[in-house]
DRENMI-315914 format. One record per residue (C-alpha): x, y, z; residue in one letter. Coordinates in steps of 0.2 Angstrom, whole numbers, plus 5000, padded with zeros to 4 digits. Each point is the difference from the previous one (the first is absolute). Example, Ala and Ser with C-alpha at 12.3 -4.5 7.8 and 13.67 -1.06 7.14 Angstrom:
2
506249785039A;500650174997S;
END
This chain:
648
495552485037X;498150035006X;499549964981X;499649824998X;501549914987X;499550004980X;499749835002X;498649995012X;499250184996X;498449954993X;499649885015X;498650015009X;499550095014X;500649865012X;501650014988X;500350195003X;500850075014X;500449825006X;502049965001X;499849845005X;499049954985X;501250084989X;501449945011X;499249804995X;499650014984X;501550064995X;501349875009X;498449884992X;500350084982X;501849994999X;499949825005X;498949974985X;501450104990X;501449875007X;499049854996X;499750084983X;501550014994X;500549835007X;498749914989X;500550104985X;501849955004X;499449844999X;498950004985X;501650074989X;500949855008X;498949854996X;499550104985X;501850004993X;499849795003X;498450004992X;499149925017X;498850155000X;499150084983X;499650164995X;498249935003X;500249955016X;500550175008X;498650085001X;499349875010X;501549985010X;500150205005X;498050015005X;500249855011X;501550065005X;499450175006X;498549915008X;501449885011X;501050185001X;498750085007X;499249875014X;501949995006X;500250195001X;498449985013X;500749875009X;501550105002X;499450155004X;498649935013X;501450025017X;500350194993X;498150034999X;499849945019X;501450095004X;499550174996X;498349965002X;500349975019X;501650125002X;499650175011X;499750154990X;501350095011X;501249854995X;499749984982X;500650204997X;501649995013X;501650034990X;500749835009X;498749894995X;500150074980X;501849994999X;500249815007X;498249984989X;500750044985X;501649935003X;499149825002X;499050044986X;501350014988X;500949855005X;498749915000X;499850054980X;501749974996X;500049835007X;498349974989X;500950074986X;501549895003X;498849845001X;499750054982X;501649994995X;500349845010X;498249944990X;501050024985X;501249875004X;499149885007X;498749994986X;501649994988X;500749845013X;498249915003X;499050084984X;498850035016X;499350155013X;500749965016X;499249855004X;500449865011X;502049974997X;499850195006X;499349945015X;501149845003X;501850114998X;499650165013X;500049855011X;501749994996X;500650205000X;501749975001X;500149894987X;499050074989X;500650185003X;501949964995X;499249874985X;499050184994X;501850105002X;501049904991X;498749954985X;499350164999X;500550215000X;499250025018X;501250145003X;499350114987X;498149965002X;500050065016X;500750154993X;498850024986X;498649965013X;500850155015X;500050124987X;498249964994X;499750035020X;500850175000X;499350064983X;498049955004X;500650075018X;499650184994X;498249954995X;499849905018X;500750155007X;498550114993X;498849905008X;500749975019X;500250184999X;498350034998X;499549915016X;500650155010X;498650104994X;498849875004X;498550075008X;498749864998X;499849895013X;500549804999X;498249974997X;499750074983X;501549884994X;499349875005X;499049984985X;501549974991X;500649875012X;498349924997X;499850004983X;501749905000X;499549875012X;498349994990X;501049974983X;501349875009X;498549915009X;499349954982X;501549974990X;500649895014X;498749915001X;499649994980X;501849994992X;501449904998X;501449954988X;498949914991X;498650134997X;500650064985X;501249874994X;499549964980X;501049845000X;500550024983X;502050075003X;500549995018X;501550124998X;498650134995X;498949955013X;501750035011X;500450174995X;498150045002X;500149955020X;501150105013X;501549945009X;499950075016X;497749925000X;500849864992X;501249975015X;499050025012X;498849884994X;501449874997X;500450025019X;498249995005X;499849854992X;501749915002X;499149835008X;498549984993X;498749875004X;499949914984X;498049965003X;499550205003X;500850064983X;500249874988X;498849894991X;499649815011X;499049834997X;499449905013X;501649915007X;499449824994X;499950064984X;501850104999X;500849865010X;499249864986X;500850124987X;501850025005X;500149835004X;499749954981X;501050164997X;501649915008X;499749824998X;501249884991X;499849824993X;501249945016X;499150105014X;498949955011X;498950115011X;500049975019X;498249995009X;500050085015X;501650134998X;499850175006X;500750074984X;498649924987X;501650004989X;501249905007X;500249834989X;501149875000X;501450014983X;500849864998X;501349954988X;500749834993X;501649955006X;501050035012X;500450205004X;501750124993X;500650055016X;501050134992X;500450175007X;498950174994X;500750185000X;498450134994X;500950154990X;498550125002X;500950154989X;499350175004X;499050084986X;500649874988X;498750014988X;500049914984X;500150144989X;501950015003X;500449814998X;500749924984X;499349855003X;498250085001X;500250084984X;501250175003X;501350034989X;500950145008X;501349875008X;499750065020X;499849805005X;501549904993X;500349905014X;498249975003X;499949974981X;501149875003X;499349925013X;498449994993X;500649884985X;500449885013X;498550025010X;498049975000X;499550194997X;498150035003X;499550104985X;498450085007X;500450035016X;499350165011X;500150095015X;498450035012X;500350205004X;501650114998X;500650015018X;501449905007X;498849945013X;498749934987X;501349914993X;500549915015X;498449965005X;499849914984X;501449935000X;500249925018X;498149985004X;499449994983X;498550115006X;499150134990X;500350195002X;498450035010X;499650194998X;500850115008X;501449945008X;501349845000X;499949875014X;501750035003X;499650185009X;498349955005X;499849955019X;499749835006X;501149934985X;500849865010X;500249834997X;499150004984X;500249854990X;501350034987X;501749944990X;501149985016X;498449905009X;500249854985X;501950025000X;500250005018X;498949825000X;501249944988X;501850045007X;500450164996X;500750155010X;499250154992X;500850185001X;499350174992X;501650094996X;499550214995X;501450114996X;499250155008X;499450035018X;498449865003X;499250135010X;499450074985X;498449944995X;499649895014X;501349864990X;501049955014X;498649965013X;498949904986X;501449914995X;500649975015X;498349945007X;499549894987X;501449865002X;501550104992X;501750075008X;500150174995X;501750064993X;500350194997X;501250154996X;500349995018X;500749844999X;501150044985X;501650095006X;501550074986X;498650054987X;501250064986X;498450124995X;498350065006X;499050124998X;498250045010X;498849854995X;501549865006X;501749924995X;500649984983X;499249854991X;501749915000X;500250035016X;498449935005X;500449844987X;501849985008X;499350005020X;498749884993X;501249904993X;501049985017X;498449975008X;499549854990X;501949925001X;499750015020X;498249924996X;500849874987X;501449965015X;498749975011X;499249884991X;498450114999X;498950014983X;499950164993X;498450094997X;500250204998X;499250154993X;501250144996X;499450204997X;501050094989X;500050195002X;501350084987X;498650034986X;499150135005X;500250185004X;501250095000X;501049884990X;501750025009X;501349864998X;501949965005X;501350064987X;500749884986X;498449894997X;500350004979X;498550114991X;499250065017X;500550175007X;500050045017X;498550124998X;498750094986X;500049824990X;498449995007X;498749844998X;501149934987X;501750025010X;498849915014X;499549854989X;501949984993X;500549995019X;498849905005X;500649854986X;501550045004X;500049975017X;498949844998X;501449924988X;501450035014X;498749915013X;499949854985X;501949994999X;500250005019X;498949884999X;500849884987X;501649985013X;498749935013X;500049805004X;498250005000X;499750114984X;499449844990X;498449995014X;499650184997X;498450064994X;500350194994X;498250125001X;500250144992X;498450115000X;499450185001X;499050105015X;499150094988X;500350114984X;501250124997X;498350145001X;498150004996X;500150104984X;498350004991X;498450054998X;499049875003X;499549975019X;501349814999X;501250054986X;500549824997X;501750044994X;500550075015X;499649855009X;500849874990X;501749935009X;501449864997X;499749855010X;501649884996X;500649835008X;501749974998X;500449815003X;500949974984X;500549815009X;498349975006X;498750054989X;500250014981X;500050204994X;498350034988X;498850175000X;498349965007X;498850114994X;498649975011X;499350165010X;500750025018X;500050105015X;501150035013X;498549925013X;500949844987X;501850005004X;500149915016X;498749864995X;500949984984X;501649985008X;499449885012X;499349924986X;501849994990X;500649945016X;498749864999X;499550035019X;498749945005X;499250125012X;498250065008X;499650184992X;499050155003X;500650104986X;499150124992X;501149964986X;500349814988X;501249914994X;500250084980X;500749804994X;498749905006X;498349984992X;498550065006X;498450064993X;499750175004X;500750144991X;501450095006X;499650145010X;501350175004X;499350125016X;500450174998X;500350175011X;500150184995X;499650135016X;498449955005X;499449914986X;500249814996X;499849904984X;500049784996X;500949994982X;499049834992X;500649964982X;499850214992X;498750055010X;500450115016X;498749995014X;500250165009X;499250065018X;499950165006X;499850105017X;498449995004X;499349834993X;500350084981X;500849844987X;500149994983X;500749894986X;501450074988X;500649894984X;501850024995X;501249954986X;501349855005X;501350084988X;499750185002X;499050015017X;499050134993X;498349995010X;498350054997X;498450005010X;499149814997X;498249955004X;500049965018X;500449825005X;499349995016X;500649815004X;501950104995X;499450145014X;499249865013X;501849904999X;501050165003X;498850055014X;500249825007X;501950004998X;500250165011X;498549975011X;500849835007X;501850075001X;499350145012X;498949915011X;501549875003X;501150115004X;498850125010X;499549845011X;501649925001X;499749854990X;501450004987X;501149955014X;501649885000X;499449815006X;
END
């Protein structure tokens, strides 16, 4: 026991003798062994879907070990203060040892068990634990019963105890050591310094983009850490816009997003707070007809018929759609739920790094419910889960909306931890907009579905969904399922003739790519189902979901005063269309095939990419592209942040 241990034997003189030193190292080596084996977990696993290359591994395992190894000292820098202050007398008392390398070994296991956990999220979000990490553990129950039920908690926290107990015996080694400590704190203190020294310049001269190649972000992502890559999520969870992305001059951006959203029948109004708000006016007289907003939960357009999939999941939607205007190219602005209602019932761009709807000071903001409000409607926000999460309740409910919830809906027939059963929220809306209709009130509401996501549970006896293990596809067939009981609910209304039916997605199904926007991922349905009001056709023209409420409004040909960031996709204009982007901390403006990306830390580029395929490639800069995506951003930060995009 007084021999130093094999590993640390040809240390330096500091090194010899001192158990302290070998007592951090160690617990600091078999971190870098956890975070190993995790990224090589991962490389077999995005090797096996042929995101990362046999060429790109050796990259990803030195930068890896380079992010491995600034997180091990950041880990270890409380242990090395500890026993650098901690009395001699102390540090060799059995007491202190005991309940030392108790904590120690906990403390491993739960790192080891974060590994595990790593795994499933990257296989979830194609990500290190990144923002959504962030967003959900403020949400633990939630989340914790979501992860349970989705995933084999039970035995990872197995696998990671008994990876506590077995590296226990090498911990063990080392806290015994201390009781034949001799030297005094003082010597140790090297060590302790030599870590604040190495943090002291990584800190201040590495990030998450310091070794990023930008050429396969699922390499670059396996290459970072999950628990550096966390914390610099949470660090920089509300970000100033202007200290970390790319600006112009405000004239300048506010010129550009002006001509970015202007249409042949908008006039911009001189003097408006918001430089954007224009007056839209339409000929004739106005459709006063009643609006529900389907927003479908991780609907992407991968699984709909009428976007192209033939696997059959979307039959009522498929048959919807041939009686409906379907927006071809339509796409979401991140892959969050909060994004997409943002987007949808602000139409405001995903300013980096979080949605409005969570943000603080996000009251009263010009948005859908401030134009139907103004023209006779009642709206309501109806969420099948509890609105506390994600700030949904109090946005909606402070931006001109009566906020309906799970709360409100008694007798669910099924549930599970994210809200009622889709058919349950679609019957209790129902009843809600025959109490409207009897009071003579217009309807205007956006409804959240819930069932289509994890852990895909759903009532018994729905024909081809099982109640649990179908998985994402089980989800989608639900979720048409249930929206073709809500459309033959509907059909026994009295005022299903003055209905305009939305059906649009929150976001994707997943980001699965490795480009830093995989485009596929984004891509949505975006359907108006009217069959008696507007004649059904395919528009082919690129949209965003910052394009739904002023394309509605437009189809209603109401005439209205607007501060959208997002257009009216049928009516003329001269500018090309325009599609904002979000993934993590980066943000992108899609213009024809070109992608104009900026980066933390005032990086951009420009990326081409293929219509049909959307196989990208780096393209000679543009930098008007890069100027009107700074611009697009820039504005919708400094409106919000001052309080300017604000309901009349």
């Amino acid at each position: 026991m007084h021999a130093a241990l094999p590993f640390f034997s040809s240390g330096t003189r500091l090194w010899r003798g001192s158990g302290r030193a070998a007592l951090l190292w160690t617990v600091a080596a078999i971190y870098l062994g956890i975070s190993f084996l995790t990224r090589v977990a991962l490389i077999a696993k995005a090797g096996a879907a042929d995101q990362v290359l046999a060429s790109d591994v050796p990259r990803v395992l030195l930068v890896g070990f380079a992010y491995d190894a600034i997180t091990s000292l950041y880990l270890v820098a409380p242990l090395a203060l500890y026993l650098a202050a901690v009395p001699l007398k102390l540090l060799a008392s059995r007491v202190h040892r005991v309940t030392l390398h108790a904590g120690l070994a906990v403390v491993l296991s739960a790192l080891a068990y974060l590994g595990i956990v790593e795994y499933f999220f990257f296989d979830e979000f194609n990500a290190r634990f990144n923002f959504v990490a962030v967003e959900y553990l403020i949400y633990p129950h939630e989340v914790f019963v979501n992860l349970w039920d989705s995933y084999p908690v039970a035995r990872a926290l197995i696998a990671a105890g008994l990876f506590g107990m077995a590296v226990s015996r090498l911990l063990r080694r080392a806290v015994e050591r201390l009781r034949f400590e001799r030297e005094q704190p003082q010597a140790f203190r090297w060590h302790f310094a030599a870590v604040a020294v190495l943090l002291g310049t990584v800190h201040l001269g590495v990030d998450l983009d310091t070794w990023r190649s930008h050429g396969n972000r699922v390499a670059d992502e396996i290459a970072a850490n999950g628990v550096y890559s966390f914390v610099s999520a949470a660090t920089n969870s509300r970000l100033d816009y202007d200290a970390f992305y790319l600006t112009l001059p405000h004239g300048e951006a506010m010129e550009r997003v002006r001509r970015m959203v202007a249409q042949d029948n908008a006039r911009f109004l001189p003097g408006a707070a918001n430089p954007l708000v224009r007056k839209v006016t339409y000929a004739g007289p106005a459709k006063p007809l009643h609006v529900v907003v389907l927003i479908q939960e991780s609907l992407g357009a991968e699984f709909v018929g009428a976007y192209g999939d033939t696997r059959g999941l979307t039959p009522n939607v498929d048959r919807l759609a041939k009686e409906s205007i379907v927006f071809a190219n339509t796409y979401a602005t991140g892959t969050r739920t909060v994004r997409g209602l943002e987007a949808v019932t602000a139409s405001f761009p995903p300013v980096p790094a979080e949605s409005i709807v969570k943000r603080a000071r996000n009251e009263h903001m010009f948005n859908w419910s401030t134009i139907m409000q103004e023209a006779g409607y009642a709206p309501t926000f109806i969420y099948g889960g509890y609105g506390t999460f994600d700030n949904m309740n109090y946005f909606f409910r402070n931006n001109g909306y009566r906020v309906i919830d799970r709360t409100d809906i008694p007798n669910a027939r099924f549930s599970n931890i994210w809200g009622v059963s889709d058919e349950d929220l679609f019957e209790h809306s129902m009843k809600v907009f025959d109490e409207q209709h009897a009071r003579g009130e217009r309807i205007f509401s956006v409804i959240m579905s819930t069932s289509n996501h994890r852990p895909f549970t759903f009532r018994p006896g729905v024909p081809g969904v099982p109640e649990s293990g179908g998985g994402r596809e089980a989800g989608v067939r639900y979720a048409d399922h249930a929206i073709g009981r809500f459309m033959e609910m509907l059909q026994s209304r009295p005022y299903v003739n003055d209905t305009v039916v939305v059906i649009v997605a929150d976001h994707g199904a997943r980001v699965y790519g490795r480009e830093d926007f995989p485009l596929p991922s984004y891509r949505i349905p975006f359907i108006v189902h009217a069959p008696g009001q507007f004649a059904p056709r395919v528009v082919d023209a690129v949209a965003s979901q910052l394009d739904v409420a002023p394309t509605v409004l437009g189809l209603l040909n109401l005439s209205h005063e607007s501060g959208f960031f997002g257009r009216d996709v049928l009516a003329p204009a001269a500018a090309p269309r325009s599609v904002p982007l979000n993934h993590n901390r980066d943000v992108a403006l899609m213009i024809g095939e070109h992608l104009h990306e900026l980066g933390f830390r005032g990086t951009s580029s420009t990326i081409a990419f293929d219509g049909v395929s959307y196989g990208q490639l780096p393209a000679a800069r543009d930098e008007n592209g890069i100027s009107d995506a700074a611009a697009v951003f820039q504005l919708a930060y400094r409106l919000y942040a001052s309080g300017r995009y604000a309901a009349r």
